[in-house]
Biopython code that builds the backbone (N, CA, C, O; Angstrom):
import numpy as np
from Bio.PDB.StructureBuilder import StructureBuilder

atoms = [
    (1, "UNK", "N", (0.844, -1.174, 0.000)),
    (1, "UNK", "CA", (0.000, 0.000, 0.000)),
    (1, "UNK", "C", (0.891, 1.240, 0.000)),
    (1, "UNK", "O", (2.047, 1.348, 0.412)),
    (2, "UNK", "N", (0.100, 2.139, -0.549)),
    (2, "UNK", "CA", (1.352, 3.460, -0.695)),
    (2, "UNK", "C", (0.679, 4.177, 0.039)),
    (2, "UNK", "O", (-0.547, 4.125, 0.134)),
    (3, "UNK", "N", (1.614, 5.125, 0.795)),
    (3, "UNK", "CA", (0.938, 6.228, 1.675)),
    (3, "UNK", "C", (1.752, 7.451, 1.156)),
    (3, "UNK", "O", (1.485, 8.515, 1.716)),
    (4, "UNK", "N", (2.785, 7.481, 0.094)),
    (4, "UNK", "CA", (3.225, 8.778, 0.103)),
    (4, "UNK", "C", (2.546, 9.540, -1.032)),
    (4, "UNK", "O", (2.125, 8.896, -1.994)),
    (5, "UNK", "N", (2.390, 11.075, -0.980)),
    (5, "UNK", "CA", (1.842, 11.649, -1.712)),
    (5, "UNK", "C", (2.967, 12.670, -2.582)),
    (5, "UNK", "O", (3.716, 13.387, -1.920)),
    (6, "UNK", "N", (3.007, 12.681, -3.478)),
    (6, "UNK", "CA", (4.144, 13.408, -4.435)),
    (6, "UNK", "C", (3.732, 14.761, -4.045)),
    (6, "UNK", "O", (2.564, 14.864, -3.670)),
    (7, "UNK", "N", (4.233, 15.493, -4.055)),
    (7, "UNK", "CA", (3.883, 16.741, -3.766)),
    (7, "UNK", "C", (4.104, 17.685, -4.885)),
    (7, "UNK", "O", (3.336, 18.647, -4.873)),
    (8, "UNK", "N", (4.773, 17.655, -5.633)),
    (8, "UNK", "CA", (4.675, 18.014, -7.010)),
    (8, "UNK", "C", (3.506, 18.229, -7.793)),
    (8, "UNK", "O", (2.992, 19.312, -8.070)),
    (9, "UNK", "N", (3.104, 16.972, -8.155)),
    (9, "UNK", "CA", (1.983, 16.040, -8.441)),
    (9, "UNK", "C", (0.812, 16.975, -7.861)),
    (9, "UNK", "O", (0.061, 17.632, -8.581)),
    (10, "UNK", "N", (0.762, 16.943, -6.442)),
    (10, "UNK", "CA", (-0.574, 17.350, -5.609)),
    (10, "UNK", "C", (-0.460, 18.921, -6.301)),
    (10, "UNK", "O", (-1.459, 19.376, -6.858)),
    (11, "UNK", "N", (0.795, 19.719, -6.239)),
    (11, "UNK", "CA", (0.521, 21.048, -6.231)),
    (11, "UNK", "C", (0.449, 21.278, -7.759)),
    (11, "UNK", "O", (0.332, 22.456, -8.096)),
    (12, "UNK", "N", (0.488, 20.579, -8.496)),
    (12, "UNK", "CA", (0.211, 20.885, -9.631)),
    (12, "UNK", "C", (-1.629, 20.336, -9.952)),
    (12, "UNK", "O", (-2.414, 20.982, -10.648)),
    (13, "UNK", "N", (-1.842, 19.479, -9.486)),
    (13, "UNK", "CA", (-3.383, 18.958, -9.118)),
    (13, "UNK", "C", (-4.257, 20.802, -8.370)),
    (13, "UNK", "O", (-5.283, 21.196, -8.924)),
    (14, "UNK", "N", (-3.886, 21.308, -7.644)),
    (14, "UNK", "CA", (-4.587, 22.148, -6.699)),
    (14, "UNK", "C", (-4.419, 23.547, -7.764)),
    (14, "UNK", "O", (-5.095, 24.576, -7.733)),
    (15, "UNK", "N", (-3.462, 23.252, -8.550)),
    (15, "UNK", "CA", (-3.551, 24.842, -9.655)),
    (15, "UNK", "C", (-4.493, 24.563, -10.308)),
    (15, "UNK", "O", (-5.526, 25.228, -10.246)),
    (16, "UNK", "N", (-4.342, 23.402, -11.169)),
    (16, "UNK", "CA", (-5.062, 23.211, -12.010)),
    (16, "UNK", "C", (-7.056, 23.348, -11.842)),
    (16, "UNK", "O", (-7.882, 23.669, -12.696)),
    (17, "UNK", "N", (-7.281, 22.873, -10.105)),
    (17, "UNK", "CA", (-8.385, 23.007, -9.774)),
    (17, "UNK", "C", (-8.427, 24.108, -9.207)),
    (17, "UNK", "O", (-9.411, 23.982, -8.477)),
    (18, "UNK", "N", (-7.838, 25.579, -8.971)),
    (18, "UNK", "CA", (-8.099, 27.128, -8.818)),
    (18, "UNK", "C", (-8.506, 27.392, -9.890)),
    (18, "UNK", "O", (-9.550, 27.992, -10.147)),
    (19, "UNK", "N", (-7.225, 26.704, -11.091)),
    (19, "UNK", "CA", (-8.138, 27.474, -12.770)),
    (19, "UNK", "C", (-9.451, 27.094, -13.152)),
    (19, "UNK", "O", (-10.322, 27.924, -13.414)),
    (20, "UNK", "N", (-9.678, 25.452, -13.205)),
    (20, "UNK", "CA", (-10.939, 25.560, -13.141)),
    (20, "UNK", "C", (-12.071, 26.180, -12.778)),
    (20, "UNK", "O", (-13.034, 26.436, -13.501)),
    (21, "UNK", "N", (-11.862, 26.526, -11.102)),
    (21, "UNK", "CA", (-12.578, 27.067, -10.357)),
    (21, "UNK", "C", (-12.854, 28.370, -10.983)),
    (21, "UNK", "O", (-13.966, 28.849, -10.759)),
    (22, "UNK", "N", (-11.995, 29.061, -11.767)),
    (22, "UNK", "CA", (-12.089, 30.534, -12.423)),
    (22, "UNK", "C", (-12.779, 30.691, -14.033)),
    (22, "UNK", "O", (-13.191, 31.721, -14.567)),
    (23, "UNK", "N", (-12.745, 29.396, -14.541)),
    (23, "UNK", "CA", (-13.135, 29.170, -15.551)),
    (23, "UNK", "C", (-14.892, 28.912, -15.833)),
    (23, "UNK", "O", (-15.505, 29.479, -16.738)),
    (24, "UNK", "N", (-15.414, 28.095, -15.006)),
    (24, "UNK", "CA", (-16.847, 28.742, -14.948)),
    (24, "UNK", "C", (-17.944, 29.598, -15.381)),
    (24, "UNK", "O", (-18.968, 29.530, -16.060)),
    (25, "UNK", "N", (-16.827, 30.999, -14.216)),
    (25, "UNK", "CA", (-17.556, 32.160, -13.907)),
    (25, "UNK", "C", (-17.697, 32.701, -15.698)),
    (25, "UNK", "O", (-18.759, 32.781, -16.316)),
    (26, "UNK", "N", (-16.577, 32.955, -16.138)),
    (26, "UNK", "CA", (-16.641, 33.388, -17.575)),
    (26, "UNK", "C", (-17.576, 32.509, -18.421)),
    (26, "UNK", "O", (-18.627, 32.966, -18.871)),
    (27, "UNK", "N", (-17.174, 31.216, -18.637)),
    (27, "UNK", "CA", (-17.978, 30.388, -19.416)),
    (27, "UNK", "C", (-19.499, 30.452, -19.115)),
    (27, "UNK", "O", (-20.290, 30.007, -19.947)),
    (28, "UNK", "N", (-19.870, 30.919, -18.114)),
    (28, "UNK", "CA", (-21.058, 31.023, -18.035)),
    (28, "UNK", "C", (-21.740, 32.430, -18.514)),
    (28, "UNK", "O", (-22.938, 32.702, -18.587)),
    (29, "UNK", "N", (-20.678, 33.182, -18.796)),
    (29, "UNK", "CA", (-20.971, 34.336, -19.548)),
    (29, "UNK", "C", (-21.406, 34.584, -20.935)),
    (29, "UNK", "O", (-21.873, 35.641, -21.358)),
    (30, "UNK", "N", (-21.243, 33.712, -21.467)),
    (30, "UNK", "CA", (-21.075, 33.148, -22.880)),
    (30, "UNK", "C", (-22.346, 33.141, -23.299)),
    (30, "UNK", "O", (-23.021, 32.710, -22.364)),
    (31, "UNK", "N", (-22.986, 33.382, -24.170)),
    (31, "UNK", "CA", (-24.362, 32.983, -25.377)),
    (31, "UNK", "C", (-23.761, 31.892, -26.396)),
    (31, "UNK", "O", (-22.725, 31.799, -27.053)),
    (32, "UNK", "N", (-25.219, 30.905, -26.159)),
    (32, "UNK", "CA", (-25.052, 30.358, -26.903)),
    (32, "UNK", "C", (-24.704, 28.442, -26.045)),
    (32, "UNK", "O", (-24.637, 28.211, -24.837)),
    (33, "UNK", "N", (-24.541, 27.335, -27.293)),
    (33, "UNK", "CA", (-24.672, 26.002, -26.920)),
    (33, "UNK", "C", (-23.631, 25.541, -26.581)),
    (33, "UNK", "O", (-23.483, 24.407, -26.126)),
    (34, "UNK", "N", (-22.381, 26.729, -26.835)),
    (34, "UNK", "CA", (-21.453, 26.298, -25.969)),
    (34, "UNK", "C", (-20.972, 26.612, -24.694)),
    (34, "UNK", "O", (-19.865, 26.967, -24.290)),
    (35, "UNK", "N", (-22.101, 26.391, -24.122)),
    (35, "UNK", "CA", (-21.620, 27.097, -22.626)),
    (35, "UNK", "C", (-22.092, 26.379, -21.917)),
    (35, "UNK", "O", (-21.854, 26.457, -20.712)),
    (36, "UNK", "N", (-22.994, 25.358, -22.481)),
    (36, "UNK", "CA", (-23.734, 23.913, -21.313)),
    (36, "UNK", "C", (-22.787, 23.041, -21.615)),
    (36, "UNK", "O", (-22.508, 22.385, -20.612)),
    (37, "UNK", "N", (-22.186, 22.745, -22.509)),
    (37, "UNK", "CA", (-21.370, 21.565, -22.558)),
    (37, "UNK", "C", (-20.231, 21.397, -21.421)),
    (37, "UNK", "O", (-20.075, 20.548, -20.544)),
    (38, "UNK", "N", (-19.182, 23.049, -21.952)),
    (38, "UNK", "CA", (-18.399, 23.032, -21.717)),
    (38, "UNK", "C", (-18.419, 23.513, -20.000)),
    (38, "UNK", "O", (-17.454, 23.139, -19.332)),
    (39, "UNK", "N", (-19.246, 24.132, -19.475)),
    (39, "UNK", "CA", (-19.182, 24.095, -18.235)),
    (39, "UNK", "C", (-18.944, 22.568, -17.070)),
    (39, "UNK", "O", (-18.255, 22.240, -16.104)),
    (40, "UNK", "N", (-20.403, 21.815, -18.268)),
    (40, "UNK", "CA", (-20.730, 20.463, -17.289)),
    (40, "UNK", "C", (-19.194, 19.746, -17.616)),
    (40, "UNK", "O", (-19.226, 18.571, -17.250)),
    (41, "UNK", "N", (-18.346, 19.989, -17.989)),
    (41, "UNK", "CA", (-17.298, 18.966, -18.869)),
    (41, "UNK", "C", (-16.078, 19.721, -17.604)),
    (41, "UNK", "O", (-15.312, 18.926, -17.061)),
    (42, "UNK", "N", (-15.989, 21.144, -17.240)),
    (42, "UNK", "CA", (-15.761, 21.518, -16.581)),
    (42, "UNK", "C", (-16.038, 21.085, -14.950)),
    (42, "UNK", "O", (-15.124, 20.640, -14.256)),
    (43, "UNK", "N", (-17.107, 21.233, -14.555)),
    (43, "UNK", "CA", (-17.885, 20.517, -13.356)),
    (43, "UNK", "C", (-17.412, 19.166, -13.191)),
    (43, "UNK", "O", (-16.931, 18.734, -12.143)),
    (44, "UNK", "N", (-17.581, 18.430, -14.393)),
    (44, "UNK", "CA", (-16.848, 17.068, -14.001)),
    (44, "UNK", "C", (-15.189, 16.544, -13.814)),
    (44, "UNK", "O", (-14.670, 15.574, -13.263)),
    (45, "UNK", "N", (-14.705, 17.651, -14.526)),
    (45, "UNK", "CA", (-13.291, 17.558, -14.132)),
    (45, "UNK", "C", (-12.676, 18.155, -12.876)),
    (45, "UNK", "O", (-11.559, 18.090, -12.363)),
    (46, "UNK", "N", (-14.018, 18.867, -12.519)),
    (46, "UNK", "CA", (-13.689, 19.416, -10.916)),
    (46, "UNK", "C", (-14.246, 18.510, -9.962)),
    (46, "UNK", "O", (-13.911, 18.611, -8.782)),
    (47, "UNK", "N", (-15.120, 17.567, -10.364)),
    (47, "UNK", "CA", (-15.801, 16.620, -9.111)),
    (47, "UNK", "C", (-14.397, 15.395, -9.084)),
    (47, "UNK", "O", (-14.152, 14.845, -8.011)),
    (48, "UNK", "N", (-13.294, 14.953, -10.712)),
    (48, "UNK", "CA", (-12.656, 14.298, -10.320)),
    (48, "UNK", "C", (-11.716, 14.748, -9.522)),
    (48, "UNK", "O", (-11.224, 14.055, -8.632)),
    (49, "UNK", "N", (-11.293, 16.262, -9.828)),
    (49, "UNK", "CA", (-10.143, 16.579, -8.760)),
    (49, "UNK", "C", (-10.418, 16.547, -7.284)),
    (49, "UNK", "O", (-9.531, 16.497, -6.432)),
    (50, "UNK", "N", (-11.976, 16.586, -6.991)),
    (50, "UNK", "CA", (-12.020, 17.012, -5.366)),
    (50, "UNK", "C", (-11.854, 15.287, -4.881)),
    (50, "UNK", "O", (-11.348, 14.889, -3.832)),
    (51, "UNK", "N", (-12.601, 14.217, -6.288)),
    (51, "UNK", "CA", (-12.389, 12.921, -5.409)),
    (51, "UNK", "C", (-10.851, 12.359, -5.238)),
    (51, "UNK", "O", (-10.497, 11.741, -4.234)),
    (52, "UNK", "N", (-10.267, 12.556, -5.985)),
    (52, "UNK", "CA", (-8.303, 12.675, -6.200)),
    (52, "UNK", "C", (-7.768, 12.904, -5.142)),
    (52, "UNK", "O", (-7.040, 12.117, -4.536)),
    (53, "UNK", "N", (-8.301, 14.856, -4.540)),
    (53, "UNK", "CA", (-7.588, 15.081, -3.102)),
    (53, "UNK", "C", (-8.144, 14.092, -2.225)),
    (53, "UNK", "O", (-7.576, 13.130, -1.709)),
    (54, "UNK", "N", (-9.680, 14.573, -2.104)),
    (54, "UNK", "CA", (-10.360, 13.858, -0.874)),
    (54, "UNK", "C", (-10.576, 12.523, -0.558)),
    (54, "UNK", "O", (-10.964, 12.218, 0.570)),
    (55, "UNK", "N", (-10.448, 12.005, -1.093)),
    (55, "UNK", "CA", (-10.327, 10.413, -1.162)),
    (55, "UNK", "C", (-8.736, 9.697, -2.048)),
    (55, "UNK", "O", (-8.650, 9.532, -3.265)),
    (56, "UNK", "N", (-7.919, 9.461, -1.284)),
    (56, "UNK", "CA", (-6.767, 9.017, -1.588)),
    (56, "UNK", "C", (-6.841, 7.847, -1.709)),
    (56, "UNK", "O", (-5.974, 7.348, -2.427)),
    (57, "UNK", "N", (-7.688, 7.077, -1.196)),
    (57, "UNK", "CA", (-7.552, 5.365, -1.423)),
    (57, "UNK", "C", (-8.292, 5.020, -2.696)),
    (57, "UNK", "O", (-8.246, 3.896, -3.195)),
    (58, "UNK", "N", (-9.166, 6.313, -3.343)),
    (58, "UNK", "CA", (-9.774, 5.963, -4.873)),
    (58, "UNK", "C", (-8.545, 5.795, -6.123)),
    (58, "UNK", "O", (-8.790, 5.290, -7.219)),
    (59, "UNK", "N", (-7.165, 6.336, -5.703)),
    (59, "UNK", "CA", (-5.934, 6.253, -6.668)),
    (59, "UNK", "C", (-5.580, 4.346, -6.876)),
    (59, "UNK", "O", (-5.285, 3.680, -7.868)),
    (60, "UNK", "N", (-5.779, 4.006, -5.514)),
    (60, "UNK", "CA", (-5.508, 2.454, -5.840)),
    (60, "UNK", "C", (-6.654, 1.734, -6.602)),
    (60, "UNK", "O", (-6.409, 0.933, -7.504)),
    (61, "UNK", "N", (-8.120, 2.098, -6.144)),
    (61, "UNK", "CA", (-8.532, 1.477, -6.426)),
    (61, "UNK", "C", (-9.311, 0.902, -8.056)),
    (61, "UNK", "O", (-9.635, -0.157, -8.591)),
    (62, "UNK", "N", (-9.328, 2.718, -8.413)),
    (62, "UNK", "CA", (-9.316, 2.870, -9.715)),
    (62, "UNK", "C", (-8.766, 3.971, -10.511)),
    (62, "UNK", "O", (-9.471, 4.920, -10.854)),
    (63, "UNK", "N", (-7.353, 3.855, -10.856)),
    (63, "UNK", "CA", (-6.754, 5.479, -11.451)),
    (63, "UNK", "C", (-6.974, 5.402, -12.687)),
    (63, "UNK", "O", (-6.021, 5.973, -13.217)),
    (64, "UNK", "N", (-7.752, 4.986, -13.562)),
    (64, "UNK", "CA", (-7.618, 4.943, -14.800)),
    (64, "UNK", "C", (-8.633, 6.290, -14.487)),
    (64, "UNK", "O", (-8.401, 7.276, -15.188)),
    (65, "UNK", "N", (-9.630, 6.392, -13.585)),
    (65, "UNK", "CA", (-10.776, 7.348, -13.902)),
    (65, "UNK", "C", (-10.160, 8.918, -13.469)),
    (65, "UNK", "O", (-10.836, 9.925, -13.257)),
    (66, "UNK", "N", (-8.353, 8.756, -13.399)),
    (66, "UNK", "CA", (-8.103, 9.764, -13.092)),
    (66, "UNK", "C", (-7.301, 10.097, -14.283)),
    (66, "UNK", "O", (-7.080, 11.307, -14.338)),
    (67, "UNK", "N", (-6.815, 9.449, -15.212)),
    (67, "UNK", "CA", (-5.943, 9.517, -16.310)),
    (67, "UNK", "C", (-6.432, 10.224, -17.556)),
    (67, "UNK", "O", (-5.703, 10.308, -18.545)),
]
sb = StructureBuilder()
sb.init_structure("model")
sb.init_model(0)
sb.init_chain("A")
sb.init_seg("    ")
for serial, (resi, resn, name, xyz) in enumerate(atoms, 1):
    if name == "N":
        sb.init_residue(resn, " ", resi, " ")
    sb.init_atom(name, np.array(xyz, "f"), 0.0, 1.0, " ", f" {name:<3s}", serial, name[0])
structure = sb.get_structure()
């Protein structure tokens, strides 16, 4: 079992989910059919990052859904 966490890795994980987090607000500014897609496509790449941090034992059990 692994318990160490790269830290690299993590802090490059936690940018990437601030930008997201900023990306949204604009996209939701947008007219038009591209702004449902790409939000929900957004939303879901933010529900995998929060399960990534918050749940560390989901990396063993299935990382393909993180790849």
């Amino acid at each position: 079992m692994r318990c160490c966490i790269d830290m690299e890795r993590l802090s490059r994980l936690l940018l990437a989910s601030a930008m997201l987090l900023a990306i949204p607000g604009s996209a939701s500014a947008q007219d038009g059919p591209v702004a449902d897609p790409l939000r929900s496509g957004l939303e879901g790449a933010l529900r995998g990052c929060e399960t990534w941090v918050l749940d560390p034992s989901s990396w063993l059990n299935d990382p393909t859904r993180f790849l």
